[in-house]
GUFI-170361 format. One record per residue (C-alpha): residue in three letters; z, y, x. Coordinates in steps of 0.5 Angstrom, whole numbers, plus 500, padded with zeros to 3 digits. Layout:
GUFI-170361
ALA, Z, Y, X
...
***
This chain:
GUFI-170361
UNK, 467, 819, 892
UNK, 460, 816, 890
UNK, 458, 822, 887
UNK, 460, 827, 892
UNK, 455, 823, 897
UNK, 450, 823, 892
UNK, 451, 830, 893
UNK, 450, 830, 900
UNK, 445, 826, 900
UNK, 440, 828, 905
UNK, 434, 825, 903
UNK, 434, 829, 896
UNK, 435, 835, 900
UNK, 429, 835, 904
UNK, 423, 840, 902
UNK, 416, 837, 903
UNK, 412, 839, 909
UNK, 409, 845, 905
UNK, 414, 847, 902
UNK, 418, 847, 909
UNK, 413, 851, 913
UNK, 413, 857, 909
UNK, 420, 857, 907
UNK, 419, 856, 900
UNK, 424, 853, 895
UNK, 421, 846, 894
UNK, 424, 843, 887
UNK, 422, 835, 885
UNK, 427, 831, 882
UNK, 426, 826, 888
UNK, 422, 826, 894
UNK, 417, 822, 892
UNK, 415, 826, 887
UNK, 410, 831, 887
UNK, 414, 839, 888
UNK, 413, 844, 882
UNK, 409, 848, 887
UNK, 404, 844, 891
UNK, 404, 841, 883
UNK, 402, 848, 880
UNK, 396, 849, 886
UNK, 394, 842, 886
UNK, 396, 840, 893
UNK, 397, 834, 897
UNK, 405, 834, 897
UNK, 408, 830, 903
UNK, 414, 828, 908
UNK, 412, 826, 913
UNK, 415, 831, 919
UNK, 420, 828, 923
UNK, 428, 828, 921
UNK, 431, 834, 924
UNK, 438, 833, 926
UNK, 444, 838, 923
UNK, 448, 843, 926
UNK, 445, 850, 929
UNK, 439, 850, 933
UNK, 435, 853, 938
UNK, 431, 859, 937
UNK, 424, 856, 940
UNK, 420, 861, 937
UNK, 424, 866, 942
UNK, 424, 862, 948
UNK, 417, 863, 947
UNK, 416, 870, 947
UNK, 421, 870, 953
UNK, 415, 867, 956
UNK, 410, 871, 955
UNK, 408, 875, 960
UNK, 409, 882, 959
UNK, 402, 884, 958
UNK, 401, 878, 952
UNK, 408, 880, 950
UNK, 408, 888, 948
UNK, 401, 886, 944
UNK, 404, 881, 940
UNK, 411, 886, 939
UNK, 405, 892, 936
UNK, 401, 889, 932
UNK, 407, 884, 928
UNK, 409, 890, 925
UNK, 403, 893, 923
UNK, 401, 886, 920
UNK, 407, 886, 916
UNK, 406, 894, 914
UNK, 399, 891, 911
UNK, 401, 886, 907
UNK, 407, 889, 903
UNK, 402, 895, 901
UNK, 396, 890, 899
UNK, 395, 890, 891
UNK, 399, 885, 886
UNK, 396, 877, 889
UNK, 397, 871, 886
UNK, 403, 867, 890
UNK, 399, 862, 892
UNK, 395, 867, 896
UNK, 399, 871, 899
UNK, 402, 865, 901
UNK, 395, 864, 905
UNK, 394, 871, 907
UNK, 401, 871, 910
UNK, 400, 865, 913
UNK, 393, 868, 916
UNK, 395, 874, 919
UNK, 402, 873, 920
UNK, 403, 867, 922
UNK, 404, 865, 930
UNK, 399, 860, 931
UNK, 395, 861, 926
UNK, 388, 863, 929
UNK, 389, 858, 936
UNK, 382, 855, 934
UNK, 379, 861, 933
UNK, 380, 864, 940
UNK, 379, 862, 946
UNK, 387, 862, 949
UNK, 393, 864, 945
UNK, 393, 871, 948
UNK, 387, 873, 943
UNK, 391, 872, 937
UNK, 396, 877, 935
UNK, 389, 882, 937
UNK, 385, 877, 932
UNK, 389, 877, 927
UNK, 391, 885, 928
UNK, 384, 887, 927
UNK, 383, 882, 920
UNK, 389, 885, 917
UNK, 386, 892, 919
UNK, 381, 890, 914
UNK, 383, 888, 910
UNK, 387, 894, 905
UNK, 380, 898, 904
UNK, 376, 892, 904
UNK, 380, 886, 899
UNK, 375, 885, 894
UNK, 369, 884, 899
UNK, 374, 879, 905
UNK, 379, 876, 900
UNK, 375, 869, 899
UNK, 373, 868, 906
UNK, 379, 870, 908
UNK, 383, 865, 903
UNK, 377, 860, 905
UNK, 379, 861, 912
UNK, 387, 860, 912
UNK, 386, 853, 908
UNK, 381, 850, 913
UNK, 387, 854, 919
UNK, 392, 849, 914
UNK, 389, 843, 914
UNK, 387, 844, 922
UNK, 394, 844, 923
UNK, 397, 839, 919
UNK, 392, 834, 922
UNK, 390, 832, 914
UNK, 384, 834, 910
UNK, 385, 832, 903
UNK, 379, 833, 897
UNK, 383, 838, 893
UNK, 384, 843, 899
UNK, 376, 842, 900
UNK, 374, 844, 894
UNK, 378, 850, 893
UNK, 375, 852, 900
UNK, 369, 851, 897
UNK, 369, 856, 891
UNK, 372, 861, 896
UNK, 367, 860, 900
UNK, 361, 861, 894
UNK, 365, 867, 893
UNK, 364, 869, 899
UNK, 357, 868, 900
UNK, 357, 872, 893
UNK, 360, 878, 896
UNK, 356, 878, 903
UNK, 350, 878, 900
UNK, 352, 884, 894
UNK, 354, 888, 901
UNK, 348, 893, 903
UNK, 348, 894, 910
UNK, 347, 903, 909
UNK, 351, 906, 915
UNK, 353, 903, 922
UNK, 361, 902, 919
UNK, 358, 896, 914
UNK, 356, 892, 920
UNK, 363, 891, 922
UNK, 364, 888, 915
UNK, 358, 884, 915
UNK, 360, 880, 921
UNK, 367, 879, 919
UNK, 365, 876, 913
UNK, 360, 872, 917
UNK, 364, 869, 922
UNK, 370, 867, 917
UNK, 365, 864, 913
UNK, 362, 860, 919
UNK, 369, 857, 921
UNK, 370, 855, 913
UNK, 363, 853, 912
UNK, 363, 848, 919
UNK, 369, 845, 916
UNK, 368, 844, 908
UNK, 361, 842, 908
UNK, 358, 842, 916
UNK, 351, 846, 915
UNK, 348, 853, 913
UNK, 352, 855, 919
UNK, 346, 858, 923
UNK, 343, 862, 916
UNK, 349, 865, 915
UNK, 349, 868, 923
UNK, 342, 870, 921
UNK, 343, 874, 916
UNK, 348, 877, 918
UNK, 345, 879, 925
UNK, 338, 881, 921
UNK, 341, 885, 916
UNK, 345, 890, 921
UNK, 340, 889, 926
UNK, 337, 896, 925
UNK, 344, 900, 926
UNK, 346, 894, 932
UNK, 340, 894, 936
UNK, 340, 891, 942
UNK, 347, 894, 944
UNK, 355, 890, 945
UNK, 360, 892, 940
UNK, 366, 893, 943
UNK, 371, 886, 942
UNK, 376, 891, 938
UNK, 371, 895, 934
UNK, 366, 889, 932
UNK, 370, 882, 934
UNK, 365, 877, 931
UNK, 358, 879, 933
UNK, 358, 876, 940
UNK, 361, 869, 936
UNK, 355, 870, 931
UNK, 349, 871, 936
UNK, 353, 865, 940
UNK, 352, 860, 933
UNK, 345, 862, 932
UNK, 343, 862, 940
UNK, 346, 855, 940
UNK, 342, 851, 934
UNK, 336, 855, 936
UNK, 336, 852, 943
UNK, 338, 845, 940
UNK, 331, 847, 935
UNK, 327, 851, 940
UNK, 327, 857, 935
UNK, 327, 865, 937
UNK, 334, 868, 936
UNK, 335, 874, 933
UNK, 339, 878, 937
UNK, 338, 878, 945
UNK, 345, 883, 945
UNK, 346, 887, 952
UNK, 349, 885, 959
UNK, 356, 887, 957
UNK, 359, 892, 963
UNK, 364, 889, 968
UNK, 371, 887, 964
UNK, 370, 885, 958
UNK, 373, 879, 957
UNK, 371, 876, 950
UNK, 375, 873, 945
UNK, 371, 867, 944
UNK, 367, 867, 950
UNK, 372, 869, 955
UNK, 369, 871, 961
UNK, 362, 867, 960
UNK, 360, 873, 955
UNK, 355, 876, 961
UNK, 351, 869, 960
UNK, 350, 870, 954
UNK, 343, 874, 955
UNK, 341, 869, 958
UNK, 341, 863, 953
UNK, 337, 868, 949
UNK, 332, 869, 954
UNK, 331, 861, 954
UNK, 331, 860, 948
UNK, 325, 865, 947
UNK, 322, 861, 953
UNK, 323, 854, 950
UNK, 319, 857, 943
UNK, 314, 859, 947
UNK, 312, 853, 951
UNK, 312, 849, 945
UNK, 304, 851, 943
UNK, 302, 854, 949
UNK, 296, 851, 954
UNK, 294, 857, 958
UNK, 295, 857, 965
UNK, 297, 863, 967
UNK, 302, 864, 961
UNK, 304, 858, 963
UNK, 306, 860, 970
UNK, 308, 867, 967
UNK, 314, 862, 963
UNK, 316, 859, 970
UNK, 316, 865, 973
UNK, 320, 868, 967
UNK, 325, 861, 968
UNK, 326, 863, 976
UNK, 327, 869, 976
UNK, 333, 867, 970
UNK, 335, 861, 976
UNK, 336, 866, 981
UNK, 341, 871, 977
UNK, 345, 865, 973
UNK, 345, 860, 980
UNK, 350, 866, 984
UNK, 354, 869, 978
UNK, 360, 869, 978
UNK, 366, 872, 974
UNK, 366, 880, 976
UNK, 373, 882, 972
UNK, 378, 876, 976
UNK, 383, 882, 978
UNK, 385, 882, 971
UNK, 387, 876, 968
UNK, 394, 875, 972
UNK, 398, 880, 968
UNK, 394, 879, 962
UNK, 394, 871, 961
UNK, 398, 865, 963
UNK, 397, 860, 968
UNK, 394, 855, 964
UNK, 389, 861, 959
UNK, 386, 862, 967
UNK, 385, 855, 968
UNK, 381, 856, 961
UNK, 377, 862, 962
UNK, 375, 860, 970
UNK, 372, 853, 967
UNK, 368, 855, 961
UNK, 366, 861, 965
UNK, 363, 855, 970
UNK, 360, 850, 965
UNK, 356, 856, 961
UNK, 354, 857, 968
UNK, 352, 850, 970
UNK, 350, 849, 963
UNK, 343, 855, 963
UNK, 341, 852, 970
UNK, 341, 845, 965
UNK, 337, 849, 961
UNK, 332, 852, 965
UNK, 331, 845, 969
UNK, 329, 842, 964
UNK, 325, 846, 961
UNK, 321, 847, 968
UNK, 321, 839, 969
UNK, 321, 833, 964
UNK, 326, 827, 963
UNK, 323, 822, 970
UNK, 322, 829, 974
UNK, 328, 831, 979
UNK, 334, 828, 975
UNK, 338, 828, 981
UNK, 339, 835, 980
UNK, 341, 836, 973
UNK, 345, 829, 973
UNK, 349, 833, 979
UNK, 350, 839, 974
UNK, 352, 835, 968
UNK, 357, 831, 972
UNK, 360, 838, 974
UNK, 360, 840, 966
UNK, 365, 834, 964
UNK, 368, 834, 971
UNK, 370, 841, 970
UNK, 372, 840, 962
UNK, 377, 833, 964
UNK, 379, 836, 970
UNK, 382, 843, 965
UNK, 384, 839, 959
UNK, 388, 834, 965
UNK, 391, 840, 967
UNK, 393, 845, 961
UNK, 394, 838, 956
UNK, 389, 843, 952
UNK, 381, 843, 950
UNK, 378, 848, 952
UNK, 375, 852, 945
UNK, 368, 854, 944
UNK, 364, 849, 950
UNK, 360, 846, 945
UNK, 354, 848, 948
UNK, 355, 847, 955
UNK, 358, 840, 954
UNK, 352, 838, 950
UNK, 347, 841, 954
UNK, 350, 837, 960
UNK, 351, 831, 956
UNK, 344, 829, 954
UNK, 344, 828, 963
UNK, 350, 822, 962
UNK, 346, 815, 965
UNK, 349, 809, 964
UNK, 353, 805, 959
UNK, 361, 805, 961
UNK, 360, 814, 962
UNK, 355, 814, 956
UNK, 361, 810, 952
UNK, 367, 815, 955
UNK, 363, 822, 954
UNK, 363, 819, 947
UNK, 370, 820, 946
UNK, 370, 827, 949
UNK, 366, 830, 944
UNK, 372, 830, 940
UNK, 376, 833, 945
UNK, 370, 837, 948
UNK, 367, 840, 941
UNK, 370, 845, 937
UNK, 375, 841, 933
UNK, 374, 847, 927
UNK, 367, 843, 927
UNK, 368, 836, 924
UNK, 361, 834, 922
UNK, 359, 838, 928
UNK, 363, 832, 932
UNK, 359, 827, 928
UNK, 352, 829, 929
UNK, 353, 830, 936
UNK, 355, 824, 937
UNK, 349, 821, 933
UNK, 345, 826, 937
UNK, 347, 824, 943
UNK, 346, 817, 942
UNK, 339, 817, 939
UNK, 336, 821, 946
UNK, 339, 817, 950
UNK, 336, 811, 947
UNK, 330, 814, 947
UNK, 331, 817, 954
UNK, 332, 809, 956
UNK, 325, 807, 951
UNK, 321, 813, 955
UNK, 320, 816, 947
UNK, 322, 823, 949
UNK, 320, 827, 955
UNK, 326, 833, 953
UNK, 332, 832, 950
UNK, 331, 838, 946
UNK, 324, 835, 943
UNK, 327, 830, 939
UNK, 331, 834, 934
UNK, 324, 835, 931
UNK, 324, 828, 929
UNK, 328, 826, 922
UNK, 336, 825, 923
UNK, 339, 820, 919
UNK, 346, 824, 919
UNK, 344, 831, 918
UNK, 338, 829, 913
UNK, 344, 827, 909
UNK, 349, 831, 910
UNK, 344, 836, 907
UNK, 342, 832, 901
UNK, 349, 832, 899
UNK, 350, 839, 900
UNK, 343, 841, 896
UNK, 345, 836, 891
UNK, 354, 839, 890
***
């Protein structure tokens, strides 16, 4: 009788959380002892998901589909069956990657920080997969770098042996992105994917280098790019590098390489949403803000104010010009999401552009207006969908710099983590230091823009930087 229990019972039968969410057999000799497959690849083997009752379950990934809406479910029924085709033709892999790649580009889910809303997925990962049979020597460690910083995302759990192999990927990545030549118009689309996915890993293993890995990318297809938009399905990442690069440039007053073109009515972007036409016009702020750092003479000046009008007068009545589309193609709570970035981005050029007209004293009612506008707008979806808007990092900074008083500086701190793209922790890190440094530099009259303090020496980056050049 004992040892029939002993048989039966369940916490010798219970397969560790790795091994559970790929449905792998999970083989140790008790739970707390570490499984042979997370022992073999040197991974961090826990139990820590909550006990699942016996008997039959619901199928709630089914539940799901059935609530999709027709648009988001034909999508994602046509591209599974390709993704599963590609994957069964790749080359011989190692278990341990395929089980990343599967997980990267087969999984539900796995892309939902990557995308501004979950209808994006199936298409992300469909033109990932697409990429992947004819190019797997160039993409296959960024793509593997990427799936562990997707894994540790999901399980809320960052351990060092995940980050170094993230890390040695990513060096490989780097290795394979500069050997790629840039000779006709096909590679650029390479090049950019390799770009973006290396952005995600590198802003989640090591925080910095970001904005060099964009710049590189958008200088070395520059001569087969232009000044023209790619479209979302044939080139997917441009728009996120020109947004990565246009971002630190604003923040450090430099000249972005790619000023991309207005693009046409209807283009919803899969990481900007419907702000992607705004996206020209932080181009041009930037180019003005660097031009204003050196600049003395008059009619120059006034030629740079007239140049801030002109884009106050565009950016101030915009608004979204493809509504009729977004109710068959997106549920209730993806509008919610798309109708607020595309407000904040808005309100956040005017920021820009105020502050480069008047300095910190001068008409503040006005930006603190706009600002409370931002975080009312971002609270205000987040209460609604139970869910953080992806990709408003820049907005919310621009409009946080604006924040006075002690209790919403206190409260505007927590939201970074929220508001603040939770694939970038260092990022979250450095902006709450950023934000804290130019508000008491505001309150001591030490700086007149916010963007003219970055230019002084920054404890936490300076050190991030230092442990990055010294590994």
């Amino acid at each position: 009788m004992e040892a029939s229990v002993n048989k039966r019972n369940p916490k010798l039968r219970t397969a560790c959380d790795r091994c559970y969410e790929l449905k792998e057999r999970c083989e140790r000799t008790t739970t707390s002892a570490h499984c042979a497959r997370c022992e073999r690849l040197g991974l961090a083997c826990s139990t820590v998901r909550p006990v699942r009752p016996v008997g039959r379950r619901v199928h709630h990934e089914k539940d799901l589909v059935s609530r999709l809406t027709p648009g988001k479910r034909r999508r994602l029924q046509h591209y599974q069956p390709a993704i599963d085709a590609w994957m069964n033709i790749l080359p011989d892999q190692q278990p341990e990657e395929k089980e990343l790649l599967q997980f990267l580009l087969g999984q539900a889910g796995s892309l939902d920080h990557y995308v501004v809303c979950p209808s994006f997925q199936a298409e992300q990962q469909h033109s990932l997969a697409a990429q992947l049979p004819a190019a797997l020597p160039l993409l296959k460690d960024a793509y593997l770098a990427c799936a562990i910083t997707l894994k540790q995302l999901q399980s809320d759990t960052i351990t060092d042996a995940d980050v170094n192999i993230s890390i040695r990927y990513i060096s490989k990545a780097m290795c394979a992105l500069r050997s790629l030549p840039a000779l006709r118009s096909e590679d650029t689309v390479l090049c950019h994917t390799l770009g973006g996915m290396l952005a995600f890993s590198i802003y989640s293993a090591i925080g910095v280098g970001v904005p060099d890995i964009c710049r590189y990318c958008l200088g070395t297809t520059s001569s087969f790019v232009g000044t023209t938009i790619s479209s979302s399905q044939k080139d997917p990442w441009q728009n996120l590098l020109v947004l990565l690069e246009t971002m630190n440039c604003l923040v450090h007053r430099q000249r972005p390489t790619l000023r991309i073109q207005i693009p046409a009515s209807g283009a919803i972007d899969r990481h900007l949403g419907l702000s992607l036409p705004l996206l020209p016009y932080y181009h041009d702020l930037c180019v003005i803000s660097n031009s204003l750092l050196d600049i003395t003479d008059v009619s120059i000046l006034a030629c740079l104010q007239k140049q801030i009008d002109d884009i106050q007068s565009v950016v101030e009545p915009w608004q979204p010009s493809n509504l009729d589309q977004l109710v068959d193609q997106f549920d209730s709570a993806e509008i919610v999401h798309l109708l607020a970035q595309a407000k904040v981005y808005r309100l956040g050029a005017l920021l820009v552009g105020h502050r480069l007209r008047y300095p910190f004293g001068q008409e503040d009612s006005q930006a603190e207006t706009w600002s409370k506008e931002v975080i009312m707008e971002l609270e205000m979806a987040h209460r609604v969908t139970k869910r953080s808007i992806r990709f408003v990092t820049l907005p919310f900074i621009i409009a946080a710099v604006e924040v006075r008083g002690k209790d919403v500086r206190s409260k505007t701190l927590q939201r970074v983590d929220d508001c603040v793209d939770r694939y970038a922790p260092f990022l979250q890190k450095a902006t709450k230091t950023f934000l804290s440094r130019v508000w008491r530099e505001r309150d001591l009259n030490l700086t007149s823009r916010w963007f003219d303090s970055v230019h002084k020496p920054c404890p936490l980056l300076d050190s991030i930087y230092t442990a990055c050049s010294s590994s």
